[in-house]
N, C-alpha and C positions, 0 to 999 in steps of 0.2 A: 099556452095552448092546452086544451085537454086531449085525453089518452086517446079520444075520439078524432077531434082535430087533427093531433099528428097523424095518428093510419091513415086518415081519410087524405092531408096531405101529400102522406109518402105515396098511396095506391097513385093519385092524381098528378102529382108533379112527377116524381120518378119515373126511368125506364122499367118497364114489364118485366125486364130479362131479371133483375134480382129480385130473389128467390128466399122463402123462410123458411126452414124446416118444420113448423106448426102449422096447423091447418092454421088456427088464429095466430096473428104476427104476436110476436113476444115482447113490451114495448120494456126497454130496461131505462132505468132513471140513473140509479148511481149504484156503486159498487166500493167494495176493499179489502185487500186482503186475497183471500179465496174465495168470496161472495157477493153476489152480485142482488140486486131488487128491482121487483117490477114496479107499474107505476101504483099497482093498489097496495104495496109495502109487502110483498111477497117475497121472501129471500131464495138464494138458489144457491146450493155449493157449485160451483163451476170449475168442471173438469172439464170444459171444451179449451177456456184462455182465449176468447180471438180468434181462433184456428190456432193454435199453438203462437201465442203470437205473447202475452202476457206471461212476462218468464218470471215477474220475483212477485207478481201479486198485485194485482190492481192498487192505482194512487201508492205505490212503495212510497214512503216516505224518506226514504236515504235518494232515492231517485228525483223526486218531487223538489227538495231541498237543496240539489246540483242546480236542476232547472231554474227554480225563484232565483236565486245567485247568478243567472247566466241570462234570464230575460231583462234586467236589468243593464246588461250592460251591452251586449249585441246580438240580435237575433239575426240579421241577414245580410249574410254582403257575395253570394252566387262566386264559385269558381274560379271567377277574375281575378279572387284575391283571397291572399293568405290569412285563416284564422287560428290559432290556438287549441281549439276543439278539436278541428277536424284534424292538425298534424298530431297530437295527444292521442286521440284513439288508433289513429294509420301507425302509428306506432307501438300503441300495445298490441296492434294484433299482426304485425309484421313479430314480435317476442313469439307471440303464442299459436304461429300457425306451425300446422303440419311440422316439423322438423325445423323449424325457422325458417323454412323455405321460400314460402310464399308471404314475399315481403312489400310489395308495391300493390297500392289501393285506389278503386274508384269505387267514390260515392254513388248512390243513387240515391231513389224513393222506395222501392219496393221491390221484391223476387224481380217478378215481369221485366222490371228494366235491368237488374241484375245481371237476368239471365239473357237481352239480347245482347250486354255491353261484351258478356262474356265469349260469344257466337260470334262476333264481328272482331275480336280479339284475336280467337284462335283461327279465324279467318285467314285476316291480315299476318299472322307470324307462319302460317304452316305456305300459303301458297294459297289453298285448298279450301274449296266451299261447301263439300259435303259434311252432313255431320250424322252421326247415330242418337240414336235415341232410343227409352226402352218402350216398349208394352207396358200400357199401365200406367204412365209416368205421367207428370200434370208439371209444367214450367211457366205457365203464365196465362196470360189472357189478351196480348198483344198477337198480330195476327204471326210475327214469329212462333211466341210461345202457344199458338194453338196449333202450329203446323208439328211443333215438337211435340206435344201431347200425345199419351197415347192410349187416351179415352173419347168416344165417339162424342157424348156429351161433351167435352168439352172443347170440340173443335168450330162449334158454330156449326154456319153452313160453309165457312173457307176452304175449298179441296187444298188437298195436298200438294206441297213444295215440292218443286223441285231441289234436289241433293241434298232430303231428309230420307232416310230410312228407320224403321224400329226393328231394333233386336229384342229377343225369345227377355225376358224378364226373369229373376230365379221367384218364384212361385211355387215354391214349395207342395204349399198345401194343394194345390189343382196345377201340377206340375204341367205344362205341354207338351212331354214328348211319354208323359204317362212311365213316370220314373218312380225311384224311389231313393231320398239323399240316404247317405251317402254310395251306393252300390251304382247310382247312376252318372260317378264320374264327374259333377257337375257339367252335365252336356248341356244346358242352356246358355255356359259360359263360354267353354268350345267352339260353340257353333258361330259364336262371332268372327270366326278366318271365314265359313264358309259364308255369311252374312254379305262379308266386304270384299270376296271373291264373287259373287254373283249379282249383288244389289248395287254397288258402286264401282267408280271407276276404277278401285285398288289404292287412291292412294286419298284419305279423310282426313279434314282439317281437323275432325273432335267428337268424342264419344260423351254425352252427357248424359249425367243418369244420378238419383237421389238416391242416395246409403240407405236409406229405409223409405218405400216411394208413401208420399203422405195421403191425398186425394187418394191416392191406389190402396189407402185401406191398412197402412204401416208392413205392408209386404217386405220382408226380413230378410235379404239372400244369405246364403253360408257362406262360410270364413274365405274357402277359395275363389270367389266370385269374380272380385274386382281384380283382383291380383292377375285372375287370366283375363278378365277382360282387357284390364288396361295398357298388358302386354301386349297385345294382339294389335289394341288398337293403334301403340307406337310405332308397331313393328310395321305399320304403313304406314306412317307419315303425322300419326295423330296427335292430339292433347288430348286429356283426361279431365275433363270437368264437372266437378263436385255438387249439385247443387245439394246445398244443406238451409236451403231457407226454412224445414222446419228441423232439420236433425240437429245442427249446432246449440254452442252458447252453453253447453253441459246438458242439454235434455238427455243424453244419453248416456251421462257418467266421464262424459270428455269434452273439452272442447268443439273438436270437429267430429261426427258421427264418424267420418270416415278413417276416422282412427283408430278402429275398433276391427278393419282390414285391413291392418298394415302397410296401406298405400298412400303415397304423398301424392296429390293431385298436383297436374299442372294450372290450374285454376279453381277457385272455389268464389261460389256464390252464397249468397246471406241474405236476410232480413228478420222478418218478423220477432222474435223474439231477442234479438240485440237493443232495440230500440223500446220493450216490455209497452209496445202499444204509439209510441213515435216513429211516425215516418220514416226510417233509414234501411239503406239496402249497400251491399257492398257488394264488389267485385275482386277477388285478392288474385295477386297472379304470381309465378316465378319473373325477377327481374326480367332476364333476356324475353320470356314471353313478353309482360308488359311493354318492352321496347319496342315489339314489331310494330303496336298502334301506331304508326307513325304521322296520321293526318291530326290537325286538329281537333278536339270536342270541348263540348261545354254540359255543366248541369245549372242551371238555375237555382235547383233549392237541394242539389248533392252535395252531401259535406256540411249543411246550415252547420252556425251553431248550435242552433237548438237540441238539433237531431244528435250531432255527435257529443253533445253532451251527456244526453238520455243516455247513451247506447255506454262511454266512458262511465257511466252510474252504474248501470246495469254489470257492468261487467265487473267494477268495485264490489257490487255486494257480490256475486256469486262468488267473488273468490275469499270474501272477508266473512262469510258466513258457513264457508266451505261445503256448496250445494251441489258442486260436482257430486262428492263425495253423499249427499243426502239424496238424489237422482240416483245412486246405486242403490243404497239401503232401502228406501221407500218403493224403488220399483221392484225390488224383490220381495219387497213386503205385497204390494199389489200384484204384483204379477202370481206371486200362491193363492193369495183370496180369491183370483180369476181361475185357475185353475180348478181350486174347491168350487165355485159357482159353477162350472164345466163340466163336475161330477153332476152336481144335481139337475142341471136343467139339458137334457139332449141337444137343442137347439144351438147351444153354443160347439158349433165344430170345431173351430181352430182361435186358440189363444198365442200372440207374437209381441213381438213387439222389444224392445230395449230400455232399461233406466227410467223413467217419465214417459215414455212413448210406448204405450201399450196399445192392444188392440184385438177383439173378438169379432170373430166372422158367424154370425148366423145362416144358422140350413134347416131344412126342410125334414132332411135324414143326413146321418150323418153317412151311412153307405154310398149314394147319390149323390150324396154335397149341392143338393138341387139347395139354389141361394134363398132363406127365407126373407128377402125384399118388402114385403108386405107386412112381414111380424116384425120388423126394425121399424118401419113407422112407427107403428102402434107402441111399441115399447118405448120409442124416444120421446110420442105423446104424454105415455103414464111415466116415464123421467122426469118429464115438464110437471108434472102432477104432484111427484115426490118431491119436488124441488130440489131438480137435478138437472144438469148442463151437459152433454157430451156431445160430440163430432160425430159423425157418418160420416162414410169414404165408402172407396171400394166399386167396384166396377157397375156392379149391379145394384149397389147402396143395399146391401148388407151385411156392415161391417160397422161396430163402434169402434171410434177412435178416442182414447183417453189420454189428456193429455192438461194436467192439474198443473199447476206452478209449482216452481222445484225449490218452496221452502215450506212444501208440507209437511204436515207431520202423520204417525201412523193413524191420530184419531180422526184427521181427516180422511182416511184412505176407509177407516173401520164405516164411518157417517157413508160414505160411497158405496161400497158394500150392502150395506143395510136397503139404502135407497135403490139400488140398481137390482138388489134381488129381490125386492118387492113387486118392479114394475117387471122381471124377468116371470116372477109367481103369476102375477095377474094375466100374462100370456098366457100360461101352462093353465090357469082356468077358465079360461074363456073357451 
């Protein structure tokens, strides 16, 4: 097909509802590495990944090379039955959760399922159908995970669940209760007794919420956050669950993001970059919780081989090439260059983010914080120009989400840099 052909089939046979960030679709051919090509041999450094979804770099080849070895000898035999792969990985990440806590695992395909297996879990073990969820937050695309969302975009037109509610979100930078951290007590954490004294019945099956919300723009909360939320939300009845479908797998200098607040979840959810662009989504729980599931389930292609082979690679190079540890170094190397860009150009109000998951908020004025929505286009246009790849988030979609594979080095961080403040120039001249 030509470059013609495919758009013209994708506009036609696909749903309307997906959506490109270019005015013109971006049609990509092949990629490696940390670079990606269009179809006329355009290269792109790519700091978006998939959505944070390509963790050691496109086509890895220590990954690639699990796989050839593993299509070879079984790629599918669904739940019913026992593979090699899948108990091999359920077991390294029962070693490396939380505390060694959260030791019992289900497969899935993706966050979305992830995150209902996880909802229906803490269901069945608390009693309890209610659940929290924050402001701002984004769990899926199934008509659960739109009910959990809590961005208006992304709920479709489905109204709201019943025995969902959302709590205040820590929001620093456009605080809600027009605060200032730390003098303001962490009062968006607080107010979760008052949340579940007034909005539910008193006593919630589960408070679910992303260590650092992604969609929402890499919103950061401070160190006390989870610690009182997640007391709070025990203290009636709750589980605490984790989604890390984009924080995990070391983007943030750890394993699990939520390690980085001293809390062990009673469940954590995964995908995207376990699997560096394969299908795999997990579910991890604390035994006793795992045990409440007490009816039967099935996944069809949760657990393949395939998948948990990927995701077993993945996990091999990050610890063999020690990229937790280069996720620290790198993002503080990136994380100063965003800052010196923040000197020079007003627009950029607020720099956040953790390890490999960074993130700039454009405005209007930085007094106002009025969101500049319109110059984030534009700028992620002249990106595409520079031949530059990044993510938008954020409520209002002005927000870059940066988020490179975590076996960069600083000259790729320098090359980002370069590119990103050129197309930040070309705003400020226009």
């Amino acid at each position: 097909m030509t470059p013609q052909e495919i758009i013209l089939a994708h506009k036609e046979h696909l749903f309307p509802s997906i959506f490109h960030f270019f005015a013109e679709p971006l049609l990509l051919t092949h990629a490696k590495n940390q670079y990606v090509w269009d179809a006329e041999g355009k290269q792109y450094l790519d700091f978006l990944c998939g959505i944070v979804t390509v963790s050691v770099g496109h086509a890895n080849d220590h990954v690639n090379a699990r796989l050839k070895e593993q299509i070879d000898k079984l790629q599918h035999v669904s739940t019913l039955f026992v593979n090699e792969p899948q108990a091999r990985l359920a077991s390294k990440l029962a070693a490396i959760s939380p505390g060694g806590q959260l030791t019992k695992s289900f497969f899935t395909n993706s966050g979305s399922e992830a995150n209902e297996a996880a909802i229906l879990t803490a269901r069945c073990y608390t009693g309890s159908t209610e659940i929290i969820a924050l402001r701002h937050g984004y769990h899926g695309r199934g008509s659960l995970g739109m009910a959990l969302n809590g961005q208006q975009q992304w709920h479709q037109t489905m109204p709201p669940q019943p025995g969902i509610v959302h709590a205040h979100n820590a929001y620093c930078y456009r605080c809600p209760f027009g605060l200032k951290y730390p003098d303001c007590e962490v009062r968006c954490a607080t107010d979760m007794k008052a949340l579940i004294e007034t909005s539910t019945s008193g006593r919630v099956a589960g408070f679910i919420a992303e260590p650092i919300q992604g969609i929402g723009g890499f919103i950061t909360p401070p160190k006390e956050y989870f610690k009182i939320t997640a007391d709070i939300v025990r203290q009636h009845g709750g589980l605490f669950i984790a989604d890390e479908v984009q924080t995990a797998w070391g983007r943030t200098g750890t394993w699990f993001g939520i390690e980085h607040w001293g809390v062990v979840p009673d469940i954590i959810t995964s995908a995207k970059g376990l699997g560096n662009g394969f299908p795999v989504a997990v579910t991890m729980a604390k035994p006793a919780v795992a045990d409440g599931l007490k009816g039967l389930t099935i996944s069809t292609f949760g657990g393949g081989p395939i998948a948990t082979t990927a995701a077993s690679a993945v996990i091999e190079f990050i610890e063999q090439n020690m990229l937790m540890e280069n996720a620290v170094t790198q993002g503080d190397y990136l994380r100063q260059q965003l800052l010196a860009l923040q000197e020079r150009h007003p627009i950029i109000g607020d720099v956040r983010g953790m390890g490999l998951m960074q993130a700039v908020e454009l405005v209007t004025d930085r007094k106002t914080k009025e969101p500049a929505n319109l110059a984030t286009a534009r700028i992620l246009e002249a990106c595409r120009e520079e031949g530059l790849l990044l993510g938008k988030g954020g409520l209002h979609g002005n927000v870059f989400r940066i988020t490179p594979p975590l076996n960069i080095g600083r000259a790729d961080i320098d090359e980002f840099v370069v590119k990103f403040g050129r197309a930040l120039d070309r705003e400020t001249a226009s």
